[in-house]
N, C-alpha and C positions, 0 to 999 in steps of 0.2 A: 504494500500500500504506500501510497506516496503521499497521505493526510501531509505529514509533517514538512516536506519541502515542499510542498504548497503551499499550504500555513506560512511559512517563511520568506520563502519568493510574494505574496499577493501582499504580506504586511511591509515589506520591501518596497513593493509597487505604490501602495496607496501613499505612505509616509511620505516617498520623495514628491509626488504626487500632489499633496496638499501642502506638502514645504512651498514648492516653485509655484504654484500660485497663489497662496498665502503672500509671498514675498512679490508677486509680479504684480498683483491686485493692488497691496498697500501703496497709498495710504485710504483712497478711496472707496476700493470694493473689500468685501470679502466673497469664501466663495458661499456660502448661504445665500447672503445679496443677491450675486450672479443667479443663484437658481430663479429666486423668485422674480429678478428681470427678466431674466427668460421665459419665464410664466408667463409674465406679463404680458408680455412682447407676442409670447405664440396663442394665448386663450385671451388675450383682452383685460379686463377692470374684472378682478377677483373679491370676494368676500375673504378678510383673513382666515376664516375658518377652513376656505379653499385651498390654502398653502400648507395645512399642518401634515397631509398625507407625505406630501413632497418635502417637510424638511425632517420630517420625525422627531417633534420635539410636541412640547406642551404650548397651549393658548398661549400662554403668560410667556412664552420665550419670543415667542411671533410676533406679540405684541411689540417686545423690549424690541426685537431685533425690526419692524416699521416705523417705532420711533426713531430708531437713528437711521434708517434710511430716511424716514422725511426729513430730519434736520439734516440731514446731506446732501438733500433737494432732490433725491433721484426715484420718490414716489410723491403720490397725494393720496390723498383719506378725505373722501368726501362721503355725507351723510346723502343716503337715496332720497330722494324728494317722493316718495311714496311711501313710505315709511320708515318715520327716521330709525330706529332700530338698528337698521343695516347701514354699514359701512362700506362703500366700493374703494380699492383699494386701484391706484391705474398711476402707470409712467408717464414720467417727467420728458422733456428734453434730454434733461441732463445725464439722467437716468437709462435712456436710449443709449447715447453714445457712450458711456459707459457699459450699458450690456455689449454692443459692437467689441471696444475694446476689451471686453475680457474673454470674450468666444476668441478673437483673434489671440487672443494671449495662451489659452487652452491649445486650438491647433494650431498654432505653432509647436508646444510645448510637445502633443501625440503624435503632431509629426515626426519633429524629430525622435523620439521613443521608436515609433513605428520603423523609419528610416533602417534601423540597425536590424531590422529580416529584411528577406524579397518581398515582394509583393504576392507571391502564393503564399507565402507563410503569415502575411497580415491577412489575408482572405480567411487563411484557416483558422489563424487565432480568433477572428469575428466569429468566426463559424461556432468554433467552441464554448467560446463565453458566451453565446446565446442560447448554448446546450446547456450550458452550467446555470446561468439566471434564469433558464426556464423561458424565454419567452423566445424560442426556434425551436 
């Protein structure tokens, strides 16, 4: 069984992983942020409640972590004009071009990762890790 250099290799993977964009984001993004402009960006003005499957944390961290995107201009929180209750949550300007550069910041990053197989053997590693996460 190969549990344990897997286990070792994917914790390998993910560390540097969140190092180099942790560091490429700052001071601006983080990559939490980046998800939830990406959210944005691809389904529109979301309900915060909409984001907690995608970040897997609690209400109360979603919250924290809206507030300091709104003070950093790169959401709004606006109350629905049909009832106030709800919260639409939808990107800025600023917000935008910051999702742009952090995608940009990501593939660059996969590229180069990728870069060091052929291109069969990125085809195949896609391949597998959609066997492994289940969703191929």
């Amino acid at each position: 069984m190969h549990t344990a250099e897997f286990a070792r290799l994917l914790d390998l993977i993910v560390k540097d992983y969140q190092a180099h964009m942790e560091e490429e984001l700052a001071p601006t993004l983080t990559t939490s942020q980046l998800t939830v402009l990406e959210l944005l960006e691809q389904q529109g003005n979301l309900k915060p409640s909409d984001l907690i499957p995608f970040l897997s944390t609690t209400p109360a961290a979603v919250t924290m972590l809206l507030d300091r995107m709104e003070r950093g201009e790169l959401i709004r929180r606006d109350r629905d004009e049909n009832d106030r209750r709800n919260v639409w949550v939808s990107i800025t300007d600023k917000g935008q071009s910051e999702v742009e550069r952090g995608i940009a910041v990501r593939n660059a990053y996969l590229s180069g990762v990728l870069d060091r197989i052929s291109t069969h053997n990125q085809q195949l590693l896609v391949f597998l890790l959609g066997k492994i996460s289940g969703t191929k």
